[in-house]
C-alpha positions, 0 to 999 in steps of 0.5 A: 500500500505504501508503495502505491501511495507513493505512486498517485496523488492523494487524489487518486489515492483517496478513488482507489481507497474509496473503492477498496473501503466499499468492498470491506464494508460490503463485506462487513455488512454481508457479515453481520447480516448473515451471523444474525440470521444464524444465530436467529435460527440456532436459537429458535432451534433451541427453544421448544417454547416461544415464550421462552424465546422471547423473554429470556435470550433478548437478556441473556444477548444483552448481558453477554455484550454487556460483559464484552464491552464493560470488560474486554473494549471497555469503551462505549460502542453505542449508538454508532451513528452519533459516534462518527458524527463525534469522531468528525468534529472532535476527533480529526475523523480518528475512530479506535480500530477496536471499532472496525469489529467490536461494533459488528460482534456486539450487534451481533450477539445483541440482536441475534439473540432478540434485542430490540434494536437495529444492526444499521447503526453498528455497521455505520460504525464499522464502516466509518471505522474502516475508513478512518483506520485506512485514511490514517494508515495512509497518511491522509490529510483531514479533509480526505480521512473525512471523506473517506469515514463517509465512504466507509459509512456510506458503504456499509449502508449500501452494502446491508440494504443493497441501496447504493444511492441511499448510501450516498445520501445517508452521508451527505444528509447525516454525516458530511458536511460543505461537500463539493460534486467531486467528493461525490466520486468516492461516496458512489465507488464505495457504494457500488462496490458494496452493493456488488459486493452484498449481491454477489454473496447474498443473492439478487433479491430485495431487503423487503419482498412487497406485493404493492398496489398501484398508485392511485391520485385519490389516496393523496388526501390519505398520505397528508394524514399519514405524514402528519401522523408520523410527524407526531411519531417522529416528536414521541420517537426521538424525546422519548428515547433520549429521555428515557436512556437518560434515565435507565443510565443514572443507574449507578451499577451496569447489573442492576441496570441489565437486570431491570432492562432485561426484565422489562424487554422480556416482558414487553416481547411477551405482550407484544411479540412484534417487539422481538429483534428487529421486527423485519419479519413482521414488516415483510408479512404487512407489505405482502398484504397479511396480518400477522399472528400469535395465537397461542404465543402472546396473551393479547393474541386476541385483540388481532381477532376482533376488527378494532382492536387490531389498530389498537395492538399494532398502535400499541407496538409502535408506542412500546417499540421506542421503550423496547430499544431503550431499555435494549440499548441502555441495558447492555445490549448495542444496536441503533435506532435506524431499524426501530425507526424503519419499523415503527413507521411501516406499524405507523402505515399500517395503524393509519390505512386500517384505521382508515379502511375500518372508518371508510367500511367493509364495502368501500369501493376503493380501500386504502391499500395498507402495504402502500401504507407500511411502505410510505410510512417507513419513508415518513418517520425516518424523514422526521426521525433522522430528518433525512428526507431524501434518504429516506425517500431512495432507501425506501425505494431502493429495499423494497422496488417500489419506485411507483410510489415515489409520489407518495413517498415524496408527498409524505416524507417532506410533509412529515420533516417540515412537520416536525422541524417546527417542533424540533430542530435536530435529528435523534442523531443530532440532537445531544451533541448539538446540545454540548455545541460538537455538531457540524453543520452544512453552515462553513462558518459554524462548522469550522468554528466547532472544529477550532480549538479554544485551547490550541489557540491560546498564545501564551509568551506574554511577560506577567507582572504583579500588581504592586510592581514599580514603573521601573520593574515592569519597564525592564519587563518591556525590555525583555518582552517581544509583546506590547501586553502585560497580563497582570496577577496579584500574590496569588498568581491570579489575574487581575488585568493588563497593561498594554505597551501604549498606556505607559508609553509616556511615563516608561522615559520618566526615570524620576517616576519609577519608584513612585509610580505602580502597575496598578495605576495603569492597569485595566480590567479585562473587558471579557475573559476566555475559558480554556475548554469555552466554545469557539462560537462563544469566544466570538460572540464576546469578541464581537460584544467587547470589540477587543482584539485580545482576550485572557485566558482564565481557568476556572478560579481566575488563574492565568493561562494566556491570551487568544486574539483575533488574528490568531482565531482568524488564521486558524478559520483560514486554515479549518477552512481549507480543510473542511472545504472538499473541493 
């Protein structure tokens, strides 16, 4: 490899990475794919009762990925997509190389053995991972490593979905930021050689077989309410779960933790087997037109035998799921929530067209066809969930060959983010490290000052003088100084002020002065102080309040560290800038 990047320019090095990562990432995807699916099987051949099944391995998944990542990567794995997101604004694009498979094997486990959860995050991670690591292996600069995370990240959704173009627009909605046509390039070769890649080793076939309807104009009405519907979905999905993770991780210790997220888990799946693993299966079974059913599996089994109630059951799935995946993530187990959401939106679809379809009556000349509906829904909340609407609107078209109902799926998935965009402005993604001021945004300006450092900034060659020195002791700390700013400390060492080489430039001469005179009557208060871990936004912001041109330091009891001036920010923007523009 090295001697190949001494032969192309990064350039072309970054295409034939880019290439190279999709097909490990295809790779990847086909893996974690695959070792679910198996360990599903051999589970189910375990168990003579379902019941069994459903409330005892999704703990027993849990707690062995809890031991694995507690004790053997201690590290925190979860919730993969917002972890790259990290890695890109805080981390230079680094990702540990452990997460190039413990994402995949922890999932794995998680989820094969029925956590309520989704394998897309995980293998997001692992994607990333792999592009990071290679990037790094081969000397690239940021701004390529970055591009190359959102191959690797764009790969691993094409390859587990066999959805290339949605790959791409996953990375450029969620992922990247400020990128140009040309870095497109990379993002589509690593796409392509994943799907390849995933339809080589798994076959011609789509994620989600479906029997649609055709699309018919006079249903339009009925998306509009299906949009609005996965709207308010969309609000419940995402404070719901970030409240309620919140909460279960304020349990001091992991066990205790495990112990109650594992019994609730269990005991929701018992209620309402559609909560079991990823809930793919049911998805498949609406989208062919069918209902499913668990007779003699689930006590609630009833409620699918009289006609009103089977909105109610399903309504309650799609409520529950969200505290499923909850209490699966914070309790040891590791996945993400782009499957949850992708089910909860075909549930939402189906909850809206038999409702509407019980409402309209047995003989409606034109029932609303609910496949459509579970289809368009999937689109709906993921548009409001992970506020990604053009992904949402390909991918859903991508895994299921629906490509007749784009009108629908358009129609819904824009109404469904401008809905919930009023309400709330970041994704479930997005939302926490918004909130600690980390996010990167397509706005240049806000993204290379999340990028810049307070503390990389910080000059710190100024002569320090005390507060009660003479005239003549801080002259010949002018005299040996290269600055024309004096920060001033008092006896214990704390900040006080400054004085600047022009405020005694008419007394410096006055030998008469010298013991007379003291840095206190020159100095001045500091208009604003800079904390060492502040925000680079918030150092502006004062910046521009104050109009001063430099600024102290301070840790948090006043001690002094140094100065940040606005050249130095300015130089440092010129800098980030270039770096984070892939032109």
């Amino acid at each position: 490899m090295k001697k190949i990047s001494s032969l192309l320019s990064e350039n072309d090095l970054l295409l034939v990475l880019s290439l190279l990562v999709g097909l490990a990432c295809g790779l990847a995807a086909v893996l974690l794919k695959t070792g679910i699916e198996l360990m599903q099987e051999g589970v189910e051949g375990l168990c003579s009762s379902r019941g069994l099944l459903m409330l005892v391995f999704p703990g027993i998944g849990m707690f062995l990925s809890m031991l694995f990542v507690h004790y053997i990567i201690r590290d925190n794995i979860g919730h993969g997509v917002t972890k790259v997101l990290v890695a890109v604004s805080k981390n230079e694009s680094r990702i540990k190389a452990h997460n190039m498979w413990s994402s995949l094997l922890s999932s794995c486990v998680t989820i094969g053995l029925g956590g309520s959860v989704g394998a897309e995050a995980p293998i997001v991670y692992t994607g990333a991972a792999i592009g990071s690591n290679v990037a790094r292996k081969m000397g690239l600069s940021y701004k390529n490593m970055t591009i190359l995370v959102g191959c690797g990240a764009a790969g691993a959704v094409a390859g587990i979905f066999k959805a290339p173009m949605a790959g791409v627009l996953f990375t450029l909605e969620i992922l990247l930021f400020n990128i140009s046509m040309s870095s497109i390039l990379p993002l589509l070769l690593s796409t392509v050689s994943a799907t390849v890649v995933s339809y080589l080793l798994l076959g011609p076939t789509v994620p989600f077989e479906s029997a649609l309807a055709p699309f018919e104009m006079r249903n339009i009405p009925f998306y509009i309410v299906l949009a609005v519907f996965c709207a308010l979905g969309s609000l419940y999905f995402t404070r719901t779960t970030l409240w309620l993770e919140d909460r279960i991780r304020n349990i001091g210790s992991i066990y205790l933790r495990w112990f109650l997220s594992a019994l609730s888990l269990g005991l929701l799946i018992f209620l309402f087997p559609p909560l079991y693993g990823e809930g793919y299966g049911v998805l498949s079974t609406l989208l062919n037109g069918q209902q499913p059913s668990y007779e003699g599996v689930s006590v609630l089994s009833g409620m699918l035998d009289r006609s009103w109630s089977v909105p109610v059951f399903f309504l309650l799935v799609m409520l529950l799921k969200v505290f499923s995946m909850s209490f699966t993530n914070a309790g040891g187990g590791v996945g993400g929530t782009f499957g949850p959401t992708l089910f909860v939106g075909g549930i939402a679809g189906f909850v809206v067209a038999r409702t509407l379809n019980l409402v309209l009556g047995a003989g409606a000349v034109h029932p609303v066809p609910e496949q459509n509906f579970v289809l368009v829904g999937m689109a709906g909340m993921m548009a409001g969930v992970m506020q990604a609407p053009m992904t949402a609107i390909f991918l859903i078209a991508e895994i299921s060959g629906g490509y007749g109902l784009l009108i629908p799926l358009i129609l819904t998935s824009t109404v469904s983010y401008g809905l919930t965009r009023m309400f709330e402005k970041y994704s479930i993604y997005t939302k926490r490290i918004a909130n600690r001021g980390e996010l990167l945004t397509h706005d240049s300006d806000q993204a290379v000052l999340t990028l810049l450092k307070t503390s990389e900034l910080i000059e710190s060659d100024f002569r320090m003088v005390h507060i009660d020195d003479t005239l003549g002791q801080l002259v010949k700390a002018v005299e040996s100084s290269s600055r024309n700013i004096f920060p001033v400390l008092d006896s214990r060492n704390r900040f006080q002020g400054y004085v600047s080489l022009e405020d005694i430039r008419r007394d410096m001469f006055r030998r008469s002065e010298y013991d007379t005179l003291h840095v206190y009557n020159f100095m001045k208060s500091a208009p604003a102080y800079v904390y060492v871990d502040e925000k680079m936004d918030s150092v502006m912001h004062k910046f521009e309040k104050t109009g001063a041109w430099n600024l102290p330091v301070v840790d948090a009891e006043r001690g002094y560290i140094g100065f940040v001036s606005k050249s130095k920010i300015f130089s440092a923007y010129r800098s980030q800038l270039k770096e984070v523009s892939h032109d």
